[in-house]
N, C-alpha and C positions, 0 to 999 in steps of 0.2 A: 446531121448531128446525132448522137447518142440521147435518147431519154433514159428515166429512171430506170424501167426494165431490164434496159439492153446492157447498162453497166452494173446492177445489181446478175446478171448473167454471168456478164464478163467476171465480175470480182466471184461466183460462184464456180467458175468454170476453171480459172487459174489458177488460184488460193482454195479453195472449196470450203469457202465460206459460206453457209446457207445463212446466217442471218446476218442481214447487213443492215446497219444502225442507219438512217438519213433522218436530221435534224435539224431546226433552224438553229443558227449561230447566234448564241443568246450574248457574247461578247462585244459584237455590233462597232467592233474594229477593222481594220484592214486587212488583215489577216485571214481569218477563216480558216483559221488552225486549230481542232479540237484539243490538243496540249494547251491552248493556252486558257482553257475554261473548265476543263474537265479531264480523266485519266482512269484507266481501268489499273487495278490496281489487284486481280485476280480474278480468276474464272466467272469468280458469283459478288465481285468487290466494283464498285466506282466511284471514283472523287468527283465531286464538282463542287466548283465555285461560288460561291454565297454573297449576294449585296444589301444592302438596307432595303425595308419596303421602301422609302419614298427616291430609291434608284431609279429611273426610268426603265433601266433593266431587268428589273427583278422578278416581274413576271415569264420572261423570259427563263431565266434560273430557275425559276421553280417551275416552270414546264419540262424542260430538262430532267433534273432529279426527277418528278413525280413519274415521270415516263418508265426510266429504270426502274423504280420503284416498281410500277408494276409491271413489268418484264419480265418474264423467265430468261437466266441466266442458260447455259448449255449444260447442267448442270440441271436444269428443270425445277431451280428455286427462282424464287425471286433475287435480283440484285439488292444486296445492304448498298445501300446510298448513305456518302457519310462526305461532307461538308464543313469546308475550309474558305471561311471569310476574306475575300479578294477584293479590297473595294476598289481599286486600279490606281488612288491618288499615291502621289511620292510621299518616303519612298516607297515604291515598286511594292508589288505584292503579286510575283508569277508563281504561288506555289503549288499548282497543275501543273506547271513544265516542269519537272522533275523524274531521275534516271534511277531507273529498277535495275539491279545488274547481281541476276543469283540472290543473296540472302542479305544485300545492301542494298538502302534507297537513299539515294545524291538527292536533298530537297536544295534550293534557290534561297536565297534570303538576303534581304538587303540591310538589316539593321534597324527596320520597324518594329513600331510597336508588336504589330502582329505575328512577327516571328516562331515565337514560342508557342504560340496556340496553334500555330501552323505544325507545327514538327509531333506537338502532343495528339494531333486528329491523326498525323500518321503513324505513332506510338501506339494509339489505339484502336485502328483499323487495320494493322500489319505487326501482330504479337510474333514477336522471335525473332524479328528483321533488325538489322543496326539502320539505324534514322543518324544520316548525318547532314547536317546542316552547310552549306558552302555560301559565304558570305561573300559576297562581288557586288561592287558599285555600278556595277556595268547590266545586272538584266533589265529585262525590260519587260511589261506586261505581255506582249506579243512576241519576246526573244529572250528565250530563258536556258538552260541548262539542257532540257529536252532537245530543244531547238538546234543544240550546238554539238553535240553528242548521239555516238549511236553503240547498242550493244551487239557484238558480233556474234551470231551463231555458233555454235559447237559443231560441228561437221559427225565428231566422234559420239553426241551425248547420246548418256542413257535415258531413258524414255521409259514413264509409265500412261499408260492410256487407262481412266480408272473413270464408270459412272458411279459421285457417291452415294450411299446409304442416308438421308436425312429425313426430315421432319420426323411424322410419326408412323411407326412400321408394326406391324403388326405380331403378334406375342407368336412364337416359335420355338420348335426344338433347337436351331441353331441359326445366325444369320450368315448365309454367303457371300462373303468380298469376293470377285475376280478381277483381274486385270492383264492386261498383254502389256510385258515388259520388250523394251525392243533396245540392243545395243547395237547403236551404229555405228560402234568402233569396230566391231567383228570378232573381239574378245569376249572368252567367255565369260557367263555370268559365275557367281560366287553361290551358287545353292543355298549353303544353309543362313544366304545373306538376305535371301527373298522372304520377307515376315510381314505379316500382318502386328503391329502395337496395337490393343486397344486398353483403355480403360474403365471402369463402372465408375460415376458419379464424380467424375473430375478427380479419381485417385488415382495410385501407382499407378506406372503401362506396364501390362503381359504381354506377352508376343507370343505368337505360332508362326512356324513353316509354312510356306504356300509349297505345294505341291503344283509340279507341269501338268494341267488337261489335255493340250493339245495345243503344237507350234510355237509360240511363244506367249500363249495362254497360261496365267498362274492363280490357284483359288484356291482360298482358308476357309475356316468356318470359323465367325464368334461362338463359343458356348450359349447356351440356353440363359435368357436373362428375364427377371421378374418384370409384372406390368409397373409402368412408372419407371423404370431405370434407364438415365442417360447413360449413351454406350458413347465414350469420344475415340478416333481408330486414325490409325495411318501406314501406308504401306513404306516399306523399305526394300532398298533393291543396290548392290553393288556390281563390279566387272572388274577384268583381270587389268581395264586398261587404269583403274586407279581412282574412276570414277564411282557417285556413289549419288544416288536421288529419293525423295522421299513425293510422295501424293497425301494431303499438299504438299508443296515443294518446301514448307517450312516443318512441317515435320508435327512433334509434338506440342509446341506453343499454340495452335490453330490448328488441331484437328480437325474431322468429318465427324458431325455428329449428328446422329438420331435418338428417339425416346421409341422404348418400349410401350407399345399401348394395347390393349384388348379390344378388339374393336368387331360390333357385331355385322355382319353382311346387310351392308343398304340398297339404297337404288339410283339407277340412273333414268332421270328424266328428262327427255328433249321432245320440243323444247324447251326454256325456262323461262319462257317470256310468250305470249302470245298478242301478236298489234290486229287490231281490226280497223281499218279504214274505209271500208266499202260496205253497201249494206248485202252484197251478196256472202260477204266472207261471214255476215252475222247470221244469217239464213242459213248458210251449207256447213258451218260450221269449219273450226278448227280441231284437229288430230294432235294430244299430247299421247307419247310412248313412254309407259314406265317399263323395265325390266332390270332386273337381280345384276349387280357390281359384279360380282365373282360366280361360281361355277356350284352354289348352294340356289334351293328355290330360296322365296322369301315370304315372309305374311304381310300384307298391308294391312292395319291396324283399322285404319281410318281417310276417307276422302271427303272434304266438303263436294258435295255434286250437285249444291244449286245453292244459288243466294240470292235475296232481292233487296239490302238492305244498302247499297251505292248505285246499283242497277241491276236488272235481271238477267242471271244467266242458268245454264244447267247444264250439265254434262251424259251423252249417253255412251253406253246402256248402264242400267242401274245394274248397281253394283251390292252383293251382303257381305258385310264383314264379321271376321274377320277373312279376306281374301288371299289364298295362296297363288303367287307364280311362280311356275317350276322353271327349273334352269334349263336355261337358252328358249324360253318364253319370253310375251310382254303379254301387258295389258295396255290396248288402245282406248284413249275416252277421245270423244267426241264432244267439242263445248260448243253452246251456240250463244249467242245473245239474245234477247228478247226486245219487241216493239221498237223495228226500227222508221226512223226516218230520215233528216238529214245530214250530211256530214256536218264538220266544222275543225276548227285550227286547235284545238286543246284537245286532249285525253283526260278521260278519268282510268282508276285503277281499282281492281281487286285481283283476292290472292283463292287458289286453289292450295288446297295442305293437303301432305300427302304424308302421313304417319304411319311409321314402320320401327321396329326394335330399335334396327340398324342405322335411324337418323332420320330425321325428319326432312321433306323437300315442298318444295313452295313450287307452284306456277302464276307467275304474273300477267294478269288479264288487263290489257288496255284498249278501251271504248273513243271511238272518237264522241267528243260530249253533245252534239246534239243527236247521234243516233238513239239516242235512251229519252225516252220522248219527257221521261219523270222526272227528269234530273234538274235540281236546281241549278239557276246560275253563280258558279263558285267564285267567289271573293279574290280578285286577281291579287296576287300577293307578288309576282315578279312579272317580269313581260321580255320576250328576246327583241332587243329592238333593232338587231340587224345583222347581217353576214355578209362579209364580203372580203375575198370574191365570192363570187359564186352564180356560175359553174368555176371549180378551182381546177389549178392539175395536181398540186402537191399541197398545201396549207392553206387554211381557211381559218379566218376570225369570228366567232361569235360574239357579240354585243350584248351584257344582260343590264334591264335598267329592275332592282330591286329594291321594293317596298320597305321592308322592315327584314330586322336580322331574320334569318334562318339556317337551319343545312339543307344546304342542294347537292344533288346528285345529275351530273349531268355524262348520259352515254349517248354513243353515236350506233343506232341500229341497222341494219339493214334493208334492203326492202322487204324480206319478210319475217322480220319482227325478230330475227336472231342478234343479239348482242354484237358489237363488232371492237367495242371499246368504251372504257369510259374515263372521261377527261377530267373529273371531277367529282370529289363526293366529300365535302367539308364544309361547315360553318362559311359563310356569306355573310357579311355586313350591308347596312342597306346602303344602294348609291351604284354608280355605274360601273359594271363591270364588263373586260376582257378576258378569252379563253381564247385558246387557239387550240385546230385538231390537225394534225400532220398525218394525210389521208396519203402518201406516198406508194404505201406499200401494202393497198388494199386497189381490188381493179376499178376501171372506168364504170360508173352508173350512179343510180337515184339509193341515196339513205336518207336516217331520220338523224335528226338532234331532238333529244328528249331532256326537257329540266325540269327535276321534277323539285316540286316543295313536298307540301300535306299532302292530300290527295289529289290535287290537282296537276298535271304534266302537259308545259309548255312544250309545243313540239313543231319542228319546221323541217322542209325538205332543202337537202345537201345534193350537187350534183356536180359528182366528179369527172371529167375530161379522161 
């Protein structure tokens, strides 16, 4: 048989899809059809389905979302996650199985209450689209409109291939759009039809000519725009065969947009997390690299390089501030721990600050707690009371039994101490809870689960098949 790998390959090798989504089915139906719980809804958009907390499902659902949530889209943002209440009783409520087709979206609707709230989340999530509502007595939570329908390919269309401009970019003489327009009619393009639209601060759209670079490469320049100014943009592009497309495909109702910002040269430091669980790793010490984002030296301002007030550490060589490192430099520290003895199942924490013009950066030191021989014993405020399976191959459940409210943060490390995900980072009530982490697409071996409260970090080893 095929494991995970070998058809995340396959789907890589025939589609050239490189990121392939594998998820548990939070619908917990017959079915096992992603239409019927959830739907993308654009490049960097996905719906899913929403139940009451005391759903049995619902944790479930909000594993789902939170996952997208933090997902980068192909697009290199994060997915907006945006959620349409499905509680499954009659009648019906399949409004995930629903059909996109160009600048229409066909929703399901059975004459529920929830209808209307249903059409307005996609009113709201899909500005510029006609939302038309299709009433049938006949769907069904697992067989909806999606289900029964498919939209054909254009063998002929025109085609913009465009990565866009968003979050925040930095203050410039001008910004560059490019994009490679491809008519696969074979008809030529319309020249003075290939434009960039942009507008300042959610006014009028301007437009400029893109000009050919090279093959069927085309790039504009925005003008020079002030710090603080949202630029919203979209490309236009016609052909002789009558067709005509925009990036996004809606055009000006849901632009690409970024803000203008000034932003001074910081640093990159790896890693951002340092785990010590042996007492040799406290003796030889851990290696953080700071060096310069961009292609300017930088001054570091400031380094904490030794604390003794959660436990003792220090960092070498000493360092005078203020410290320059020049470009395509680093500066290596060396942190060690201090008075070790033996291991044990908790971490404590402290931080390294690393202050610079250009932003400040933190390194996270974690102790297993009895190697710090001063350390009091910390006030158990949560406890993991169990995981299983484990060893997993694909999805493992963590078990937390918690004391009194708090915010927990709960990531999955690796084995050397580098970040690999984190499953949770929200207010917790106290009383028993589940988390699940969906290790599919990370390879076989030993990581951490770390949860963290105050200063205290419950942590247990995961081991993946």
């Amino acid at each position: 048989g095929l494991n995970h790998q070998d058809i995340q390959d396959m789907v890589d090798d025939y589609l050239g899809v490189e990121q392939y989504h594998v998820l548990p089915d939070p619908l917990g139906d017959y079915i096992k059809h992603v239409d019927c719980w959830g739907k993308f809804l654009g490049v960097n958009k996905v719906l899913i389905g929403q139940v009451l907390e005391n759903d049995p499902r619902y944790y479930d659902f909000e594993y789902v979302a939170d996952y997208f949530a933090n997902t980068l889209s192909d697009w290199g943002m994060p997915y907006e996650v945006f959620r349409v209440y499905t509680p499954g009783y009659a009648p019906n409520t399949p409004y995930t199985n629903s059909l996109i087709l160009n600048k229409k979206v066909f929703v399901p609707v059975t004459g529920s209450t929830y209808d209307d709230d249903a059409l307005a989340v996609y009113e709201a999530a899909m500005p510029g689209y006609e939302i038309h509502g299709i009433l049938y007595g006949e769907w069904y939570n697992t067989d909806a409109l999606h289900c029964r329908t498919k939209g054909i390919a254009d063998i002929g269309m025109l085609h913009i291939d465009h990565f866009p401009l968003h979050g925040n970019i930095q203050l410039q003489d001008e910004y560059n759009i490019t994009a490679t327009i491809t008519n696969y009619s074979g008809m030529p393009l319309y020249p003075d039809s290939l434009q960039v639209f942009y507008q300042v601060n959610g006014g009028a759209f301007e437009s400029i000519v893109m000009a050919q670079s090279l093959g069927n490469q085309y790039s504009a320049s925005i003008p020079y725009m002030e710090e603080g100014t949202l630029v919203g943009y979209y490309i236009h592009a016609a052909d002789e065969s009558g067709r005509s497309t925009n990036h996004p495909l809606i055009g000006a109702p849901d632009p690409h947009e970024f803000t203008v910002v000034q932003m001074l040269q910081g640093l990159i430091v790896m890693p951002d997390t340092l785990l010590y669980t042996t007492i040799d790793q406290c003796i030889e010490g851990q290696e953080v690299k700071i060096y310069p984002d961009g292609v300017e030296e930088v001054t570091v301002d400031f380094i904490n390089q030794m604390e003794t007030d959660i436990f003792y550490w220090w960092s070498e060589p000493e360092i005078t501030f203020p410290y320059t490192i020049p470009s395509g430099d680093s500066l290596v520290l060396t942190v060690y721990i201090g008075i070790p003895v033996d291991q044990s199942t908790y971490l404590v924490q402290d931080t390294m600050f690393i202050e610079c013009g250009g932003g400040d950066e933190q390194v996270l030191i974690m102790v297993d707690e009895d190697i710090i021989s001063s350390l009091q014993e910390p006030e158990e405020s949560f406890n993991i009371s169990g995981i299983y399976p484990n060893p997993f191959d694909r999805v493992t459940n963590i078990n937390l039994s918690i004391q009194q409210d708090q915010h927990i943060r709960i990531d999955v490390l690796d084995i050397n101490g580098k970040l690999v995900s984190t499953i949770a980072d929200m207010p917790f009530a106290a009383g028993d809870h589940q988390v699940q982490w969906d290790g599919s697409q990370y390879p076989a071996g030993i990581y951490y689960v770390t949860v963290k409260g105050d200063q205290l970090i419950g942590t247990a080893k995961l081991i993946k098949r």
